[in-house]
C-alpha positions in Angstrom: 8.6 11.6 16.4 9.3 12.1 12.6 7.7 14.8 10.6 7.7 14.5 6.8 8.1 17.7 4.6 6.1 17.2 1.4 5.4 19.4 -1.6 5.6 19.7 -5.5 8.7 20.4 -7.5 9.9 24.3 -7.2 7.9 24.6 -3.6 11.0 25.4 -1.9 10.4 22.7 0.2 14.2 21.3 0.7 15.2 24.9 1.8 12.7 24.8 4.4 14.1 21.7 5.5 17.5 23.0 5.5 16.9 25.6 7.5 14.9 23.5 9.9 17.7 21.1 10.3 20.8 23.8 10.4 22.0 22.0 7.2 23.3 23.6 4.1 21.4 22.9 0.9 23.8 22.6 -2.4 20.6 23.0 -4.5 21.0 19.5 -6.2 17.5 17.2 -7.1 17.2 14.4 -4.4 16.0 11.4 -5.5 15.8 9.8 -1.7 14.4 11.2 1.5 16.3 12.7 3.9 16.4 12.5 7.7 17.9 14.6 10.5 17.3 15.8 14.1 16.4 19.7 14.6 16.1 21.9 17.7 12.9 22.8 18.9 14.3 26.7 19.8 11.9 28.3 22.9 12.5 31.3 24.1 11.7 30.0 27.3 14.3 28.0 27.7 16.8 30.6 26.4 15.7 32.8 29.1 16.1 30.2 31.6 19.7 29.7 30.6 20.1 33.4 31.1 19.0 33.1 34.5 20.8 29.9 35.6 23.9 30.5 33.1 24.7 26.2 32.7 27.2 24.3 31.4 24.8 23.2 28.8 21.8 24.0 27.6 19.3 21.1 25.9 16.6 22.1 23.3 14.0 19.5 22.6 14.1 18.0 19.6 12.6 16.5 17.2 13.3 14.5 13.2 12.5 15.9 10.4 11.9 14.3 7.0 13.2 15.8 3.5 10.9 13.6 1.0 11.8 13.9 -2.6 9.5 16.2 -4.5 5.8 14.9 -5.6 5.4 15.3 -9.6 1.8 14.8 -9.8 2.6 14.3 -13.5 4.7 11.5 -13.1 3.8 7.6 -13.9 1.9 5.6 -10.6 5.3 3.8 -10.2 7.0 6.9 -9.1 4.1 8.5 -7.5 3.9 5.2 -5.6 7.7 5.4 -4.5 7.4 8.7 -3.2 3.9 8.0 -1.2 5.6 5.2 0.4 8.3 7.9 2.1 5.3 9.2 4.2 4.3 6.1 5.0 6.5 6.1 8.8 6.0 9.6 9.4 4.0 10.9 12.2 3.4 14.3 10.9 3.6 16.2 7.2 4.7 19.9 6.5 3.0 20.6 3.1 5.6 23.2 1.6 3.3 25.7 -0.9 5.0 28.1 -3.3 3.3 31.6 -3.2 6.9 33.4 -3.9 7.3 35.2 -7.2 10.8 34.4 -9.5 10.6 34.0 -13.2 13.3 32.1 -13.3 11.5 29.6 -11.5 9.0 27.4 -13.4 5.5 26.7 -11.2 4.4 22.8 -11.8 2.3 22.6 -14.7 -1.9 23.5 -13.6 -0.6 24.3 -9.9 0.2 28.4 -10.9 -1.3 29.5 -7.4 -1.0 28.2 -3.8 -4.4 27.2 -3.5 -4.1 24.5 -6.9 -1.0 23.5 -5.1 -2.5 22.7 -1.9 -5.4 21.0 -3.5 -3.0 18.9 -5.5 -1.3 17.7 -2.2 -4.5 17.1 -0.8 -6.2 15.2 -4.1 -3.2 12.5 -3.8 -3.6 11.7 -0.1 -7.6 11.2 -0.6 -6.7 8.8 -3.6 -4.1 7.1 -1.9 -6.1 6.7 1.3 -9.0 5.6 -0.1 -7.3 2.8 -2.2 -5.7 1.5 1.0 -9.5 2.0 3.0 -11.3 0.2 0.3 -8.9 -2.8 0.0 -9.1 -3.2 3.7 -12.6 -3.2 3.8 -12.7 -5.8 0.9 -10.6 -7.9 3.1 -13.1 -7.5 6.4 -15.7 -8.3 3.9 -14.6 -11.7 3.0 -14.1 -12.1 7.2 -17.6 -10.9 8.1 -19.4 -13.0 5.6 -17.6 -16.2 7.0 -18.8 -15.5 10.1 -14.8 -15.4 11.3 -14.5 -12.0 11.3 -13.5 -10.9 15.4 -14.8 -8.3 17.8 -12.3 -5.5 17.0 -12.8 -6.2 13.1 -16.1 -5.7 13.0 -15.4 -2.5 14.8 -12.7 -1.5 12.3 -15.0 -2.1 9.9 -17.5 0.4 11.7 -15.0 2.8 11.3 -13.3 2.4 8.0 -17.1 3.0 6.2 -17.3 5.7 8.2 -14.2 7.3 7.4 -14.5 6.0 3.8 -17.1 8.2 2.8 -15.5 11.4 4.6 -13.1 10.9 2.1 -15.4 10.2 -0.9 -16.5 13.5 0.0 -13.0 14.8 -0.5 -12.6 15.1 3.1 -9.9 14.1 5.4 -10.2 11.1 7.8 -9.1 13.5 11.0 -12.5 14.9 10.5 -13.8 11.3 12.2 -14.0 11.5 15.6 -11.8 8.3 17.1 -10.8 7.6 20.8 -7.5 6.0 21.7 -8.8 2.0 21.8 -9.8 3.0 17.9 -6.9 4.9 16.5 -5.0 1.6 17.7 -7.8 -0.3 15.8 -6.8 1.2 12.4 -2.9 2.1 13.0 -1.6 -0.4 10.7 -3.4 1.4 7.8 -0.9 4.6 8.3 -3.6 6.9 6.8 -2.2 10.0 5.3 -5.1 12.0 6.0 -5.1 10.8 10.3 -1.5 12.4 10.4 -1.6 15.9 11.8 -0.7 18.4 9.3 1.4 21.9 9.1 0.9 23.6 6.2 3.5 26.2 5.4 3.4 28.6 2.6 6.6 30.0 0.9 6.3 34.0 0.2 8.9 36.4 -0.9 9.7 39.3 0.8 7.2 41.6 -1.0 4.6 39.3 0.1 6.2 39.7 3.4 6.1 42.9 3.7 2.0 43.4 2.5 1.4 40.3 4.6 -0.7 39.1 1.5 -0.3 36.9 -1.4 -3.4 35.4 -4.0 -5.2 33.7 -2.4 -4.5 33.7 0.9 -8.0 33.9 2.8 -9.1 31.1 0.1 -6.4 28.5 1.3 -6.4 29.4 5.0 -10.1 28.3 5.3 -9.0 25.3 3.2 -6.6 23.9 6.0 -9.0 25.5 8.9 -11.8 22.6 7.2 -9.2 20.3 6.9 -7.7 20.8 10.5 -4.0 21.8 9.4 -2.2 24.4 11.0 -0.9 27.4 9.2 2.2 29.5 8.7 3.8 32.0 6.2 7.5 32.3 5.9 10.0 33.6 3.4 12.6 31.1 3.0 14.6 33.5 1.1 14.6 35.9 4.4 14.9 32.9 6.8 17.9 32.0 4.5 19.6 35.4 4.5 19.2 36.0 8.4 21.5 32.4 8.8 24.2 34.3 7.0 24.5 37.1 8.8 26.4 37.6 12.4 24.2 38.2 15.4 24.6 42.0 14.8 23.5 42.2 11.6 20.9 40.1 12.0 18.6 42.0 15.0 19.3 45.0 12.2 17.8 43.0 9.6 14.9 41.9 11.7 14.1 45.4 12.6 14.1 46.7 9.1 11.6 44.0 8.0 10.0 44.3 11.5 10.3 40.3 12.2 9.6 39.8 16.1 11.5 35.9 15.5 12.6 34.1 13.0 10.1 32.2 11.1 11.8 28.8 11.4 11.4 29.0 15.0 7.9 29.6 14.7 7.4 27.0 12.3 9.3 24.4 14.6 7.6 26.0 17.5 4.0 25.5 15.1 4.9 21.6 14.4 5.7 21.0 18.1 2.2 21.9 19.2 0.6 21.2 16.6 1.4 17.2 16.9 1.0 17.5 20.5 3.6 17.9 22.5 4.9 19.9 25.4 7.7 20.8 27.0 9.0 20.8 30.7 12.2 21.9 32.0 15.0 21.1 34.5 16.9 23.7 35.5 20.3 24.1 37.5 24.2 25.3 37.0 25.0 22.0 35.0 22.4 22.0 32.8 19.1 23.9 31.9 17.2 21.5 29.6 12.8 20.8 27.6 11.8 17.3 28.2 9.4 16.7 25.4 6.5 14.8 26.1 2.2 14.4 25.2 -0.1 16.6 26.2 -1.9 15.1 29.1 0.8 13.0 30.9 0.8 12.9 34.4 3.7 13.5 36.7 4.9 10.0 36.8 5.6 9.0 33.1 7.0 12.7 32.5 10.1 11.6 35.2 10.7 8.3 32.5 11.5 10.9 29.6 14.4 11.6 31.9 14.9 8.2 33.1 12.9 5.0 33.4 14.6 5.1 37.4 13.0 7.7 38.2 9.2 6.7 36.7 9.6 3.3 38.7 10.5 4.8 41.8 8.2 8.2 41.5 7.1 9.8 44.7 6.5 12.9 44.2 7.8 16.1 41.7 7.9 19.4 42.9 6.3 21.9 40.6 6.9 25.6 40.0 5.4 27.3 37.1 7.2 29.2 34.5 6.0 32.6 34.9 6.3 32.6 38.5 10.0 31.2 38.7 10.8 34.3 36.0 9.1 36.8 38.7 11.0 35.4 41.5 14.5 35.3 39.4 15.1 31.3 40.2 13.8 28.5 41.7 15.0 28.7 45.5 13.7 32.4 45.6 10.3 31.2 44.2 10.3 28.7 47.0 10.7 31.2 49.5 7.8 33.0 48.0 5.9 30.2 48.2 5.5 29.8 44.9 6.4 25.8 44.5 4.5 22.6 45.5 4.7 18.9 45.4 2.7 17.2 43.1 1.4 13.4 43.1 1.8 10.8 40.4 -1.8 11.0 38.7 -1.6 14.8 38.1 -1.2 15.9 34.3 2.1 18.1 33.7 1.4 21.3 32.0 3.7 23.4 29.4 6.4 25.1 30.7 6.1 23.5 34.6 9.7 23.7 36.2 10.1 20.6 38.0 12.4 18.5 39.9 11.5 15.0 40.7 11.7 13.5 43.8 11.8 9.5 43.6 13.5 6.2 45.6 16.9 5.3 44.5 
């Protein structure tokens, strides 16, 4: 699962992505994407480590995408190059300045978060609907040969459908599609299908009042567009990485931060696209097995190995709030408090499980 982080120039974007990623940023333009692997921190399974005290302790995870900045004043070639970056990405972060610094230019007509965010969403439209219509022109020529199959009349269905959502400056996640049809129309890699974070970049005033112009204005523009939302200071988020463990619960406490805002944001992203987390526990190793919302028992035990999928018989199930009552798993089985599950039941978030399959 890889999850593009897109902005304009100035957006503090690659800091975000830094500090996603645990890697340092030396400030320098990049002219190519970027990709590494970042932790998916849960308190949950920090406080199962606690209990069980492993060897080793296993975060899910998941890739992150540093794409060059988008110029929106820069020639169609370029524009082009960068648009392609998104094209294998699963997911975008759009990165929106609302911080204050006179030292630091805003991209020309995007002074305020809201133009910013409007710019980003302008340029996936455009580019969407160029790639819809040209498709379309292609079914056309099918259709009116009488050669045109099943499933591409049915793509064609759609593809009108979800051209004039965005005609009307509206993104295609708006169009209701079941499974058999996303698979219909995958090839096209629509920008605006992709789930969507949007994080905004304040300073620490901004921080503090919890406001910054236009705030209400732009969070009702991703709630019509489906994104999710977040704030964060990446100058904060950046100063709490320097400091020792110490001084940073001090630090927290003085700007009254509950948890750092990276690991909301990575916490944001990971349900946000989906996904869900169960855990193994035990002396060797507590670990989060990421999988989709709405997997049953028997294709979670193949994130751990294929073995155990194939030879599935049953998992037995304790929930995570119940094992943290009881203080570990064999105490919460003695309570009662675990039970076996079959194959066809759906795993839920945060389930403690143990699988139980033929060798």
């Amino acid at each position: 699962m890889k999850i593009g982080i897109f902005g304009l120039p100035m957006s503090g974007k690659t800091t975000i992505f830094s500090l996603l990623t645990d890697t340092p940023y030396d400030g320098s333009y990049k002219v190519n994407s970027e990709e590494k692997r970042a932790f998916i921190r849960d308190e949950r399974i920090e406080k199962l480590s606690e209990i069980y005290q492993p060897k080793k302790t296993t975060y899910a995870e998941l890739d992150f995408v540093d794409i060059p900045s988008f110029d929106s004043s820069s020639d169609q070639k370029e524009k082009s190059r960068i648009l392609q970056m998104i094209q294998n990405v699963d997911s975008m972060i759009l990165v929106i300045r609302a911080f204050e610094n006179d030292e630091v230019p805003y991209p020309d007509n995007n002074e305020t978060p809201l133009k910013q965010l409007n710019t980003l969403i302008a340029e996936l439209i455009i580019r969407d609907i160029e790639v819809v219509e040209n498709r379309l022109a292609r079914l056309e020529i099918s259709i009116k040969k009488n050669k045109a199959s099943k499933d591409e009349i049915k793509e064609n269905e759609i593809l009108e459908g979800i051209k004039n959502l965005l005609m009307e400056e509206k993104f295609a996640s708006n169009y209701e599609l079941n499974e058999e049809e996303k698979k219909l129309i995958s090839s096209l890699s629509l920008f605006t299908l992709k789930p969507i974070i949007t994080v905004v970049n304040i300073d620490e005033n901004q921080h503090d009042s919890d406001d910054y112009s236009q705030k209400e204005e732009l969070i009702s523009t991703c709630k019509d567009n489906n994104f999710a939302y977040i704030d964060i200071s990446g100058k904060i988020e950046s100063d709490l990485v320097e400091l020792n463990e110490d001084e940073r619960k001090m630090f927290m406490e003085e700007l009254n931060i509950e948890r750092p805002g990276i690991s909301r944001l990575s916490k944001v992203v990971y349900d946000h696209i989906g996904l869900i987390s169960y855990f193994t526990v035990g002396k060797d190793e507590v670990r989060a097995w990421t999988i989709k919302k709405g997997t049953n028992m028997k294709k979670a035990a193949g994130a751990i190995h294929s073995a155990l999928e194939k030879g599935f018989i049953k998992a037995e199930v304790i929930k995570y709030e119940d094992l943290i009552v009881a203080g570990n798993d064999e105490e919460a089985r003695k309570q009662g408090l675990s039970r076996l599950a079959g194959k066809d039941e759906i795993v839920e978030d945060g389930n403690i499980m143990e699988i139980r399959a033929n060798s």
